[in-house]
C-alpha positions as CSV (number, residue, x, y, z in Angstrom):
1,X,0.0,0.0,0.0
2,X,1.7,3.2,-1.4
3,X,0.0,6.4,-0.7
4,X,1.1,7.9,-3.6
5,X,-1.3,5.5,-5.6
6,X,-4.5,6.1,-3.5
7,X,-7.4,7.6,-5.0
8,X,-10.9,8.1,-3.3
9,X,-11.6,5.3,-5.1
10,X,-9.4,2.8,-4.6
11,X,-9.1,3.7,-0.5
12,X,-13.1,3.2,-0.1
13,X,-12.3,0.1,-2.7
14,X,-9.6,-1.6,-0.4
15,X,-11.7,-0.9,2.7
16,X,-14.5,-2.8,1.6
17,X,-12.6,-5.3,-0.1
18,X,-10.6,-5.7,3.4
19,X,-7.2,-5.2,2.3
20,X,-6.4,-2.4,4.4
21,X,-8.0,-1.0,7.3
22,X,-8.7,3.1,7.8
23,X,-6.4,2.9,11.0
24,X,-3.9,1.8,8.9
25,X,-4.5,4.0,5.5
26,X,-4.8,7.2,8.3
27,X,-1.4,6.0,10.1
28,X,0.4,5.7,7.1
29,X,-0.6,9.5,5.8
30,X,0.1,10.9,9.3
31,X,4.1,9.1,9.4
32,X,4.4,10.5,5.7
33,X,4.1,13.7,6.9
34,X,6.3,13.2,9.8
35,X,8.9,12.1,7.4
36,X,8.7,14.8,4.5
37,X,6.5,18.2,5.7
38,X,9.4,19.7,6.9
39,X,10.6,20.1,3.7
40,X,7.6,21.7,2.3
41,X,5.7,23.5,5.8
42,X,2.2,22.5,4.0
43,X,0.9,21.6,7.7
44,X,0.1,24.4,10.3
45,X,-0.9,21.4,12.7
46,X,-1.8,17.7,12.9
47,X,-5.0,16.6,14.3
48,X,-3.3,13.0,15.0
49,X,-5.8,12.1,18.4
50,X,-8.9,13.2,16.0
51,X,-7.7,11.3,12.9
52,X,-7.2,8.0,14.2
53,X,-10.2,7.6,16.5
54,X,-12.5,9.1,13.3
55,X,-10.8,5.8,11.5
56,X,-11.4,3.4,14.2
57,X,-14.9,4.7,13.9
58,X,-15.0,3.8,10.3
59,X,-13.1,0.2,11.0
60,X,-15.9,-0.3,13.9
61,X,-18.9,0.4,10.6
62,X,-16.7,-2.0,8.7
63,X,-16.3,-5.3,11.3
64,X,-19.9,-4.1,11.8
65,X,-21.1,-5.0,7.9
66,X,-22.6,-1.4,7.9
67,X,-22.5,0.4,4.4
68,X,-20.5,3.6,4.5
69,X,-20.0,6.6,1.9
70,X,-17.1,7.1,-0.7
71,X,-15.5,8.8,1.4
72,X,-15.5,7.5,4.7
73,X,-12.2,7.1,5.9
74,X,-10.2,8.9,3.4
75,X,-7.5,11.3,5.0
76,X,-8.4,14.8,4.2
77,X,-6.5,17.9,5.0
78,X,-8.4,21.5,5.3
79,X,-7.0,24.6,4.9
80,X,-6.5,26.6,8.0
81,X,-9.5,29.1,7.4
82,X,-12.2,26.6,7.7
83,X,-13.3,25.9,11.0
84,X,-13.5,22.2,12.4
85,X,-15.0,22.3,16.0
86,X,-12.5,22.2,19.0
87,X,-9.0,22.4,16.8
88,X,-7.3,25.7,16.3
89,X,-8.5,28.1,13.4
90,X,-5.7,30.3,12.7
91,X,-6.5,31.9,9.0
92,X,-2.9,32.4,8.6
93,X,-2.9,35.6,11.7
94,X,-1.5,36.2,14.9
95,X,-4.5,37.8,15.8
96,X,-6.3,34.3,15.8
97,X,-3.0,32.5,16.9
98,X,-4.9,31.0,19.6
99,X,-8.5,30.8,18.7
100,X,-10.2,27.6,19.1
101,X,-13.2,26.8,16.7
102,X,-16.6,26.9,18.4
103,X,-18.4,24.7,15.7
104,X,-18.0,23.4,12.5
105,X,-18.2,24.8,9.0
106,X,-21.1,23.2,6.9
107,X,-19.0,21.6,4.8
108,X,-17.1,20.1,7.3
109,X,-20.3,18.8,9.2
110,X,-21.2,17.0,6.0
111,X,-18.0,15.8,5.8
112,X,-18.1,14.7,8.8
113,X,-21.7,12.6,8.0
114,X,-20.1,11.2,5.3
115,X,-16.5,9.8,7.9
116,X,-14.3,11.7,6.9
117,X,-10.7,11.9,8.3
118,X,-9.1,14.9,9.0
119,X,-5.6,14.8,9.2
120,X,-4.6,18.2,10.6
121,X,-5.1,22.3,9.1
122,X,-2.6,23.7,6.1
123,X,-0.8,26.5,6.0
124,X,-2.4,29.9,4.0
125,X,-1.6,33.4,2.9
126,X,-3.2,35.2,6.2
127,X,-6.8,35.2,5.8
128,X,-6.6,34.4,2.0
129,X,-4.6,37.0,0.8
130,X,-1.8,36.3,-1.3
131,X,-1.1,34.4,-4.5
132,X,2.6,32.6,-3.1
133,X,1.8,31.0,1.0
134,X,4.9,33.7,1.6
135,X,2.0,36.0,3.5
136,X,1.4,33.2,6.3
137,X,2.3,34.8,9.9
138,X,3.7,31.1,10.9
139,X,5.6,29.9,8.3
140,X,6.3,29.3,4.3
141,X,5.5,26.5,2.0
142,X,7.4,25.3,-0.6
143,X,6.6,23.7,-4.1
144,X,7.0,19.5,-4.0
145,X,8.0,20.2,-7.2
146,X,10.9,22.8,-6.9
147,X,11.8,23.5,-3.3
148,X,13.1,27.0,-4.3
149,X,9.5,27.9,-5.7
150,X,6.3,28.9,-4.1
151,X,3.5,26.6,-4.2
152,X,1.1,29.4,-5.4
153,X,-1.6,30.2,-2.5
154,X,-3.3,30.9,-1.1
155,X,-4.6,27.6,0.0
156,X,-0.8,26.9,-1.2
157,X,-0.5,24.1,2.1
158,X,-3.9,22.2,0.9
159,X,-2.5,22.0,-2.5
160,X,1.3,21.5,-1.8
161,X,-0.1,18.5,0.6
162,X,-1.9,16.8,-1.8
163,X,1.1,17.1,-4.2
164,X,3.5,15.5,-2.0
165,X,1.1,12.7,-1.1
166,X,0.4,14.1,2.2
167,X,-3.4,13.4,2.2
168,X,-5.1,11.8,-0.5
169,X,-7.4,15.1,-1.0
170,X,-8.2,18.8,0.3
171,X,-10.5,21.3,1.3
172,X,-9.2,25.0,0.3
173,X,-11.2,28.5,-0.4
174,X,-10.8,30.7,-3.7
175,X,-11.8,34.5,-3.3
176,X,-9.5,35.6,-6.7
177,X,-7.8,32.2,-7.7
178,X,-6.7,30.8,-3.9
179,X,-7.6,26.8,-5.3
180,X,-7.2,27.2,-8.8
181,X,-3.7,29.0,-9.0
182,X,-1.8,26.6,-5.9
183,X,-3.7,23.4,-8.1
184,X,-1.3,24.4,-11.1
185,X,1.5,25.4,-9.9
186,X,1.6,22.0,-7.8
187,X,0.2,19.7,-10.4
188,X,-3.2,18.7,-9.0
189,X,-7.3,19.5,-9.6
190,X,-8.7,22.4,-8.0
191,X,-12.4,23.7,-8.1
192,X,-13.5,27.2,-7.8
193,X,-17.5,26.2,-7.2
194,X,-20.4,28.6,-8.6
195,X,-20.7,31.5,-6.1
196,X,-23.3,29.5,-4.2
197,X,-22.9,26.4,-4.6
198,X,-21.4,25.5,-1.4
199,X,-21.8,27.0,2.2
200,X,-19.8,29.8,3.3
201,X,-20.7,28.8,6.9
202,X,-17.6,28.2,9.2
203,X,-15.3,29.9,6.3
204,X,-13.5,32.7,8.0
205,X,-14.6,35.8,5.9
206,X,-12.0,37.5,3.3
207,X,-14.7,38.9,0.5
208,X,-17.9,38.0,1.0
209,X,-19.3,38.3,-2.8
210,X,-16.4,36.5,-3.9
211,X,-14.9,33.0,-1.2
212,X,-15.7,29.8,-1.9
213,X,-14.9,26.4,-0.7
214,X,-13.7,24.4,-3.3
215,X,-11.8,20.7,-3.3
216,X,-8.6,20.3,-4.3
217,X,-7.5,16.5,-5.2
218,X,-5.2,14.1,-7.3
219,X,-8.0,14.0,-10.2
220,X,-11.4,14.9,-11.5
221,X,-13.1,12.2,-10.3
222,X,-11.7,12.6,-6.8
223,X,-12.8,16.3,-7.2
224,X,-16.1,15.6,-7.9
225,X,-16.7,13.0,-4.7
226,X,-15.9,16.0,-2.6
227,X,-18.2,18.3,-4.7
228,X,-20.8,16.5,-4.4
229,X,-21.0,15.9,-0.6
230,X,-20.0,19.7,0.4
231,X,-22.6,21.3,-2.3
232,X,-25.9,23.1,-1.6
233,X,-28.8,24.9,0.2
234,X,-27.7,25.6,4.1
235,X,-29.8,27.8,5.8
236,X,-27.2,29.7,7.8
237,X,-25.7,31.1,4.5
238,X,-28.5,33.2,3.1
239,X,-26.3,32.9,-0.2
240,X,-26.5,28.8,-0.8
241,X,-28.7,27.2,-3.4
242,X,-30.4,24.2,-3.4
243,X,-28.6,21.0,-5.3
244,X,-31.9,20.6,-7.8
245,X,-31.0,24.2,-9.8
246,X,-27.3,22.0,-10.6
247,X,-27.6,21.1,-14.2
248,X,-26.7,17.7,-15.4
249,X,-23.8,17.0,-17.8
250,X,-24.8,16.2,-21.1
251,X,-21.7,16.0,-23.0
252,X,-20.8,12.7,-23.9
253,X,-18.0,13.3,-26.1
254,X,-15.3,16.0,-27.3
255,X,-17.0,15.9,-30.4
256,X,-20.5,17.3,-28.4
257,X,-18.5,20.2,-27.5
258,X,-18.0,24.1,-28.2
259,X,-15.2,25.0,-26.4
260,X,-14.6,29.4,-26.3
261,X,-11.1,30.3,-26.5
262,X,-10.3,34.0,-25.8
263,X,-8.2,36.1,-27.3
264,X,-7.7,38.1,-24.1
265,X,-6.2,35.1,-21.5
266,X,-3.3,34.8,-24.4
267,X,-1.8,38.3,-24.9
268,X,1.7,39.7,-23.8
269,X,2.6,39.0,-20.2
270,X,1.7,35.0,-20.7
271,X,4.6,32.9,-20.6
272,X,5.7,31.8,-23.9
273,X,5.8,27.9,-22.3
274,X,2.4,28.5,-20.4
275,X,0.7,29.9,-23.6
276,X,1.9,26.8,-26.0
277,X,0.9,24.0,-23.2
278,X,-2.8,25.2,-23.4
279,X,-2.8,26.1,-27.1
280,X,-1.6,22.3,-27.4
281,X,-4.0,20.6,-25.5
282,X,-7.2,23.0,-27.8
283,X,-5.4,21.6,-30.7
284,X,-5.7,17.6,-29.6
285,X,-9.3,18.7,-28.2
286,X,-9.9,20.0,-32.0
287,X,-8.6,17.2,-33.1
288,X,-10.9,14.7,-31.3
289,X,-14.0,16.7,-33.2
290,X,-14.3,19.3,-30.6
291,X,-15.4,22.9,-32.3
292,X,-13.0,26.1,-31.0
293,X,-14.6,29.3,-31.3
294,X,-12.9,32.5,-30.1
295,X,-15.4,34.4,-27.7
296,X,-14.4,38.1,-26.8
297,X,-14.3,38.8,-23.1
298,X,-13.8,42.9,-23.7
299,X,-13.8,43.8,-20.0
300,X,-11.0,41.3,-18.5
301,X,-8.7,44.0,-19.0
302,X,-10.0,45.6,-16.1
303,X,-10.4,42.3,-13.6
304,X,-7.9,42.9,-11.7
305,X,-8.2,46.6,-10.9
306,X,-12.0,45.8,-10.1
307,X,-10.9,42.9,-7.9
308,X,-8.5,45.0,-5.9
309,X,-11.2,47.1,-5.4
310,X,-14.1,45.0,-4.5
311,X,-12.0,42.4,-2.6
312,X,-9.9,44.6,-0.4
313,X,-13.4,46.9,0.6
314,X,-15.1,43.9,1.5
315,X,-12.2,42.6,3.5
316,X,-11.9,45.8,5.3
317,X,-15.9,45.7,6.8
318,X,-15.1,41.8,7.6
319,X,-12.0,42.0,9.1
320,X,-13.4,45.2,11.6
321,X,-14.4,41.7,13.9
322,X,-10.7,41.6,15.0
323,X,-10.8,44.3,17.9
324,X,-9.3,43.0,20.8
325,X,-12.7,42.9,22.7
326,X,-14.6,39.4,21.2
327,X,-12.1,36.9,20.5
328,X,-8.3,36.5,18.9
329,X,-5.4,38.0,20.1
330,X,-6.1,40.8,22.6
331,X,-4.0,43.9,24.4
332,X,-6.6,44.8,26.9
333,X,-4.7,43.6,29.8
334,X,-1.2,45.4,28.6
335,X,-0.4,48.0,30.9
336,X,0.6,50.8,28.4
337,X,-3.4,50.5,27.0
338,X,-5.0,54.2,28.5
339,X,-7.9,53.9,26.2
340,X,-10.4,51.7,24.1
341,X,-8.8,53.5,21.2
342,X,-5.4,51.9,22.1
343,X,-6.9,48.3,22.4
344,X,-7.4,48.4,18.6
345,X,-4.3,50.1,17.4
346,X,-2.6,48.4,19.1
347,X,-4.4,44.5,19.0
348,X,-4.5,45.2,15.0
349,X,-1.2,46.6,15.0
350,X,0.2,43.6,15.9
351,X,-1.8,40.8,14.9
352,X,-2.3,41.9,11.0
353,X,0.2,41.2,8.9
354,X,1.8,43.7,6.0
355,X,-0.5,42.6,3.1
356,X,-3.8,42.5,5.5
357,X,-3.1,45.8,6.8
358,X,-2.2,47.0,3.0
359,X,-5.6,45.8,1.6
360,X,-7.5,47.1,4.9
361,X,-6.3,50.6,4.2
362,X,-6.7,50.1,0.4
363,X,-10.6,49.3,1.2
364,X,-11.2,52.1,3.6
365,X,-10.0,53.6,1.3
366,X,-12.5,52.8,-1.5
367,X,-15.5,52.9,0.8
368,X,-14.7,56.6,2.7
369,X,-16.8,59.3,1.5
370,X,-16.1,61.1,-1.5
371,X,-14.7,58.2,-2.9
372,X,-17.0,55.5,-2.7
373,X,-18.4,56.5,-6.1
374,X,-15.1,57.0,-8.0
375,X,-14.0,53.5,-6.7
376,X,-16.0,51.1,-5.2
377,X,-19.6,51.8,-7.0
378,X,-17.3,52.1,-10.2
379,X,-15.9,48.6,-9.9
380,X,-19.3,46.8,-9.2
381,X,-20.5,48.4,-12.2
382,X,-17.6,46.8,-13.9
383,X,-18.3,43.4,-11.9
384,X,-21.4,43.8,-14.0
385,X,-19.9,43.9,-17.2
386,X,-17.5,41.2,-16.3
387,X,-21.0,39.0,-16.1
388,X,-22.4,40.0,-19.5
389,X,-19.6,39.1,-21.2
390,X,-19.6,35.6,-19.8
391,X,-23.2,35.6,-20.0
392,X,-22.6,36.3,-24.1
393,X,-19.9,33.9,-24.5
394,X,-21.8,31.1,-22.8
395,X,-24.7,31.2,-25.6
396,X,-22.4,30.3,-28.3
397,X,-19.8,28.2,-26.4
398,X,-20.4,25.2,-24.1
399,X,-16.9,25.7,-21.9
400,X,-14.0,28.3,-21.9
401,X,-10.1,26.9,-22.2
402,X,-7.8,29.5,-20.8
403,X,-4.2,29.3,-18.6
404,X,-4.7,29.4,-15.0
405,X,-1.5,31.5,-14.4
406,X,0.7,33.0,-16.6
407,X,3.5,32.0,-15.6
408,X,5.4,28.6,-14.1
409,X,5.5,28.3,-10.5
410,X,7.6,31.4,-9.7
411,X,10.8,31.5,-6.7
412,X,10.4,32.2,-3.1
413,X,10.8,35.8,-2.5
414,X,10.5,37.1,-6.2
415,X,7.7,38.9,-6.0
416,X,7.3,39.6,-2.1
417,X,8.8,42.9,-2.3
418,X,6.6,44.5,-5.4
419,X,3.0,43.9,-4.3
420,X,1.6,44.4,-7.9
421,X,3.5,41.8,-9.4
422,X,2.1,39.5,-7.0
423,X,-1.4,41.0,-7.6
424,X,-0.5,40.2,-11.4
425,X,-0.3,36.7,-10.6
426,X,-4.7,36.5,-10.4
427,X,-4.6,37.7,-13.6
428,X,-6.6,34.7,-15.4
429,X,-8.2,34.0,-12.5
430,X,-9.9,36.5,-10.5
431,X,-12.4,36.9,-13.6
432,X,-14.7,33.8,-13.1
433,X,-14.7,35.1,-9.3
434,X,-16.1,38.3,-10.5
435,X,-19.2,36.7,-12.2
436,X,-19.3,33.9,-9.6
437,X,-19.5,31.2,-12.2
438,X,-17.3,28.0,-11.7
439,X,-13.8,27.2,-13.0
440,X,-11.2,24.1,-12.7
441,X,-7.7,23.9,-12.6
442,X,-6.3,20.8,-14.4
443,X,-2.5,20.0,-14.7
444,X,-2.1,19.2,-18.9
445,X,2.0,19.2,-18.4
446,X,4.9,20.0,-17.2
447,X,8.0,22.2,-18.4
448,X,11.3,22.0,-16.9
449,X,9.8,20.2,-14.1
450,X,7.1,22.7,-13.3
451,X,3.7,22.2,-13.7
452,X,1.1,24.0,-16.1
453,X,-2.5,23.9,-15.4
454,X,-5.4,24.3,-17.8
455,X,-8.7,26.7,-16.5
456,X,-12.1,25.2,-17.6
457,X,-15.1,27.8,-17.3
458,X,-18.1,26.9,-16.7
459,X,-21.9,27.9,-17.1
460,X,-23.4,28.8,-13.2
461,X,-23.9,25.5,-11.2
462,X,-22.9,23.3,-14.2
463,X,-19.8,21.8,-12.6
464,X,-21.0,18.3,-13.5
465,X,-20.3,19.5,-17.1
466,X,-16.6,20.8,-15.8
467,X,-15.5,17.4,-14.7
468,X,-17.1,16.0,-17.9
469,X,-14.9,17.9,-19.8
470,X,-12.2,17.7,-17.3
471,X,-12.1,13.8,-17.4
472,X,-11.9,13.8,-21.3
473,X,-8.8,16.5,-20.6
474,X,-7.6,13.7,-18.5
475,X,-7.1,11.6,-21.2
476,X,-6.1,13.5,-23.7
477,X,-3.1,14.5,-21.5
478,X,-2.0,11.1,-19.8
């Protein structure tokens, strides 16, 4: 038993077959990363004590000839902003260094239902924001791939884990590209959901219009298991829809398919490598009958300025919660505090890291008076437009092919220094965020070593038509 080879699949396969127990599938995982995470940092902390006796629960179902789901006692690792009652939830922050999670996210109750292990929390960019896992306050993960090279982020630890055989799959959470950008630079499948489509409850908030909890795992098909379970109506997130408005795939080969290719995801500032991986992989989906149309998607241009604005707003009203007087990290007992003022400099002060405090400021910002309408209103309008054009691609084109970054995995420390070529790095991505329609990162091949992942757009809540695709992808690559 290798756990580089399990799947989903085969691990729910061998447990009912009896060749392995979850004891000693869960065991094996945990002494892999004993032996190789301190080479990569993808773990802020192992939950060893609640991973072994959820797989003795599942063992006990077992001897007990009870039926169990898919993914009961598969080893799961979930990225450090989701909260799983009683374990630490740290988003990345010193200011929530030592909070404790008071329940569970939905999606981790209905993993949960369904016997799920869960190996321990991964390392993030702090509270989501970053594209490299360098913006952490605890520590920095590196690419399984290249050790010199970031791992993308921000749920850079769920992906890097999954990568290095760590856990056989993982939850992470994409506000501009935070699954879909660490899935191709580490070489795995990463969802972005439709805005909706799974609960936000238990997700600690960076933009509230724009997170997501997605899955990131070794394929499509293990992508999809997860999907499945985590998806649809909760009633504690005003903003989930119920699993009946999911369309069904109807694809049932390339040959079915439109696929939109545009013009704008393949201009200057594209790696020349990164541009001729995906053009090679539309020319074998052409070639297996597929039709390529290019689509026109006029206002990406201005994506990224209108996701700096809308994100960095929103995270300014969310992150307002961290004040020294609720929970987190607090100064109210330091002796120098004279005032109430004081407790929040100087709680926020310490606790928020560089980038947070950059993007708080940058949304006050926004959202003060006099401004609000030059910025803020301005980029919703432009959210808006975003939409249409996806809206107006989407009648003529079944799917959209585009590069998930433009780049290859870049090195530690490159770009920490100049925040706007980091912010450069959500390029491709932060789009489909914008018009809260869903989008998967597949890995189609890799160049000096380095992986390249292909972006697959989808209609609203047709991710069953995604993996379609995907899984056709699969095999045209492998």
């Amino acid at each position: 038993m290798k756990v580089e080879d399990l799947t989903i699949k085969n691990i729910h396969q061998g447990l009912l077959k009896k060749e392995f127990s979850a004891s000693e599938i869960t065991q094996a995982y945990l002494d892999r990363i004993k032996s190789q995470d301190e080479k990569i940092n993808a773990f802020l902390r192992i939950s060893e004590d609640l991973a072994l006796t959820q797989a003795e629960k599942v063992d006990q179902l077992i001897s007990e000839g009870k039926s169990i789901s898919v993914l009961a006692g598969v080893p799961m690792a979930i990225k450090d902003n989701i909260l799983v009652k009683d374990l630490k939830s740290t988003a990345g922050s010193k200011i929530l260094e030592n909070y404790i999670a008071p329940f569970d996210a939905t999606c981790i109750k209905k993993l949960k239902k369904a016997e799920t292990v869960f190996l321990g929390k991964t390392n993030l960019d702090e509270f989501g924001m970053g594209a490299s896992t360098e913006n952490s306050a605890f520590k920095k993960t590196f690419n399984p791939h290249d050790l010199s090279r970031v791992p993308g982020g921000s749920s850079g630890g769920s992906a890097a884990a999954v990568a290095n055989n760590e856990c056989c799959c993982a939850l992470g959470s994409d506000t501009g590209g935070s699954v879909r950008q660490p899935a191709s630079f580490c070489g795995v499948v990463g969802l972005r959901p439709t805005y909706g489509a799974v609960s936000r409850y238990g997700l600690i908030a960076f933009a509230s219009s724009l997170d997501q909890i997605g899955p990131i795992a070794k394929n499509i098909e293990d992508a999809k298991i997860i999907f499945d379970i985590i998806k649809g109506k909760d009633e504690k997130d005003s903003t989930s829809v119920e699993t009946q408005s999911f369309s069904h795939s109807v694809t049932q080969s390339l040959s079915d398919l439109v696929i939109g290719v545009p013009k704008e995801y393949f201009k200057e500032g594209i790696d020349k490598e990164v541009r001729e991986a995906i053009e090679k992989v539309i020319k074998k989906a052409e070639k297996q009958g597929a039709k390529i149309e290019e689509v026109p998607l006029a206002h990406t241009k201005y994506a990224l300025a209108c996701y700096y604005l809308i994100s960095p707003s929103e995270a300014s009203a969310n992150l307002a919660r961290y004040d020294g007087i609720r929970y987190g990290k607090s100064e109210i007992e330091n002796p120098e505090i004279q005032s109430l003022m004081d407790v929040y400099l100087k709680t926020r002060g310490e606790g928020f890291g560089v980038e947070v405090k950059r993007r708080i400021m940058l949304g006050t910002y926004a959202l003060s008076a006099g401004y609000y309408d030059a910025y803020y209103l301005k980029a919703q309008k432009v959210r808006t437009l975003i939409k249409q054009d996806f809206e107006e691609a989407f009648k003529k084109v079944d799917v959209i092919f585009t590069p998930v970054s433009p780049t290859l995995p870049f090195k530690i420390g490159e770009r920490k220094k100049d925040p706007l070529q980091m912010y450069l790095s959500d390029v491709l991505t932060v789009s489909a965020g914008l018009a809260g329609i869903p989008a998967l990162s597949l890995p189609v091949e890799k160049v000096k070593g380095l992986p390249i992942g292909l972006q697959i757009i989808g209609k609203p809540f047709q991710e069953s038509e995604i993996f379609k695709v995907g899984q056709f992808v699969e095999k045209l690559v492998h």
